[in-house]
C-alpha positions as a printed Julia matrix, in Angstrom:
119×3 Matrix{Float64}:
  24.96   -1.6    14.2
  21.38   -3.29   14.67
  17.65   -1.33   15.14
  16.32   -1.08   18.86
  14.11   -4.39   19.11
  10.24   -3.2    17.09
  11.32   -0.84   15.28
  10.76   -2.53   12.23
   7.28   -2.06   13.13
   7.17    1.79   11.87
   8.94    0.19    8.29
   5.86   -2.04    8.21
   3.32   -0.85    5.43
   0.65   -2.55    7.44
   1.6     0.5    10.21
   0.28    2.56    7.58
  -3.13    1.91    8.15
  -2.99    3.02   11.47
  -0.99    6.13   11.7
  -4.34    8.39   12.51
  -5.03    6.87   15.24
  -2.33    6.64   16.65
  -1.5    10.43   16.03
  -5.55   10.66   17.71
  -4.36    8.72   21.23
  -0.82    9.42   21.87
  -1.43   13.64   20.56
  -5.15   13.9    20.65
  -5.45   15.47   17.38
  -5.71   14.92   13.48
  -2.79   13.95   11.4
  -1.61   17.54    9.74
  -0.41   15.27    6.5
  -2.44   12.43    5.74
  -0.69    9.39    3.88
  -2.15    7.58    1.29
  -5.35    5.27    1.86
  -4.1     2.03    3.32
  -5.96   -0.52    4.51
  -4.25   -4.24    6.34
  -5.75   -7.49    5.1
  -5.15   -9.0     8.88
  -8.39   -7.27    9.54
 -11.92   -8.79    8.68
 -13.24   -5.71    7.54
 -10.18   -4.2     5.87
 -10.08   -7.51    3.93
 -13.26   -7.3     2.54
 -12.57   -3.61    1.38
  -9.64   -4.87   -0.34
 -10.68   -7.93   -2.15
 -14.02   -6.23   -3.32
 -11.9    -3.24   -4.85
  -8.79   -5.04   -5.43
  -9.69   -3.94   -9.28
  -8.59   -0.52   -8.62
  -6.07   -0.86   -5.73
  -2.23   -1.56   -5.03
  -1.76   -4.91   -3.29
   1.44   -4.91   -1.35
   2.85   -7.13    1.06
   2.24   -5.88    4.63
   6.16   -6.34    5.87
   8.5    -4.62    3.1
  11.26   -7.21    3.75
   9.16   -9.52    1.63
   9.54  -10.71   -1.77
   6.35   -9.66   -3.13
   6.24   -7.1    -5.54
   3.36   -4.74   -5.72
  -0.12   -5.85   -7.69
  -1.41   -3.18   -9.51
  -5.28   -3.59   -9.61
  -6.33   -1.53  -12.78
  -3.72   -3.93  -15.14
  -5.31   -7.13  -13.72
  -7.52   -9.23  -15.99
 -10.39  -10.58  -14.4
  -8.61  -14.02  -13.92
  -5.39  -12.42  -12.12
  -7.52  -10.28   -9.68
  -9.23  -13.57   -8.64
  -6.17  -15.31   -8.34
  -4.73  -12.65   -6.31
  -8.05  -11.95   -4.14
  -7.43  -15.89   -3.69
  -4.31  -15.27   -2.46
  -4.78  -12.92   -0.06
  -7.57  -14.76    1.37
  -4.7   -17.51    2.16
  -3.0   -15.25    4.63
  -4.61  -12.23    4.78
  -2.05  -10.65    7.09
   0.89  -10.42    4.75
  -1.23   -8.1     2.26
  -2.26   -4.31    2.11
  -4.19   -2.41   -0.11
  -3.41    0.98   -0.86
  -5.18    3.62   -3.05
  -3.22    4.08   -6.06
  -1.3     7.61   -6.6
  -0.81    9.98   -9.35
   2.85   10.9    -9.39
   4.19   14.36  -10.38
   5.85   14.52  -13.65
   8.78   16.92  -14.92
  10.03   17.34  -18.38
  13.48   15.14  -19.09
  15.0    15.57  -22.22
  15.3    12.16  -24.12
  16.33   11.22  -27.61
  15.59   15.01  -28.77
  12.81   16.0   -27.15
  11.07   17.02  -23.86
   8.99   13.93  -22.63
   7.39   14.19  -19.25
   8.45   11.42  -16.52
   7.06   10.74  -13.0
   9.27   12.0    -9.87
């Protein structure tokens, strides 16, 4: 079994940033769910947004078939966020940045006690 050729495009995280308008030219109307903020480094612009807020953004690669976990702005020290800004700057096109989520919790029981966990 193999994927119709491009259609690893829609897998692409780098799609993400695009999804609204899309929905805006093919349906001519809003997105009725939005996803979360993503923006593609491959774009001058969308670069710049990243690497001055990479502090408090998710850096992902662009193409999830990549072996580059996630980057996790808030936990970076000064150094790593420079490093990684850096980085992206190298080849801008395999990077996103994405706002960060809050996940839903639930209670789980563990080692006697309720203790809430994301979901």
């Amino acid at each position: 079994v193999v994927n119709a050729l491009g259609s690893g495009l829609v897998g692409s995280y780098g799609f993400m940033s695009y999804t609204g308008d899309i929905s805006q030219y093919f349906a001519d109307e809003e997105l009725k769910l939005h996803s979360v903020g993503t923006w593609w480094c491959g774009e001058s612009e969308k670069l710049e947004y990243v690497c001055a807020n990479v502090k408090r953004l998710v850096v992902k690669a662009a193409q999830p078939h990549t072996r580059l976990g996630p980057s996790f702005g808030p936990s970076l020290t000064d150094a790593q966020a420079a490093a990684l800004v850096s980085r992206i700057r190298s080849n801008p096109s395999l990077f996103i940045g994405q706002d960060l989520v809050d996940l839903s919790t639930t209670p789980v029981w563990s080692k006697g006690r309720f203790e809430p966990r994301p979901m």
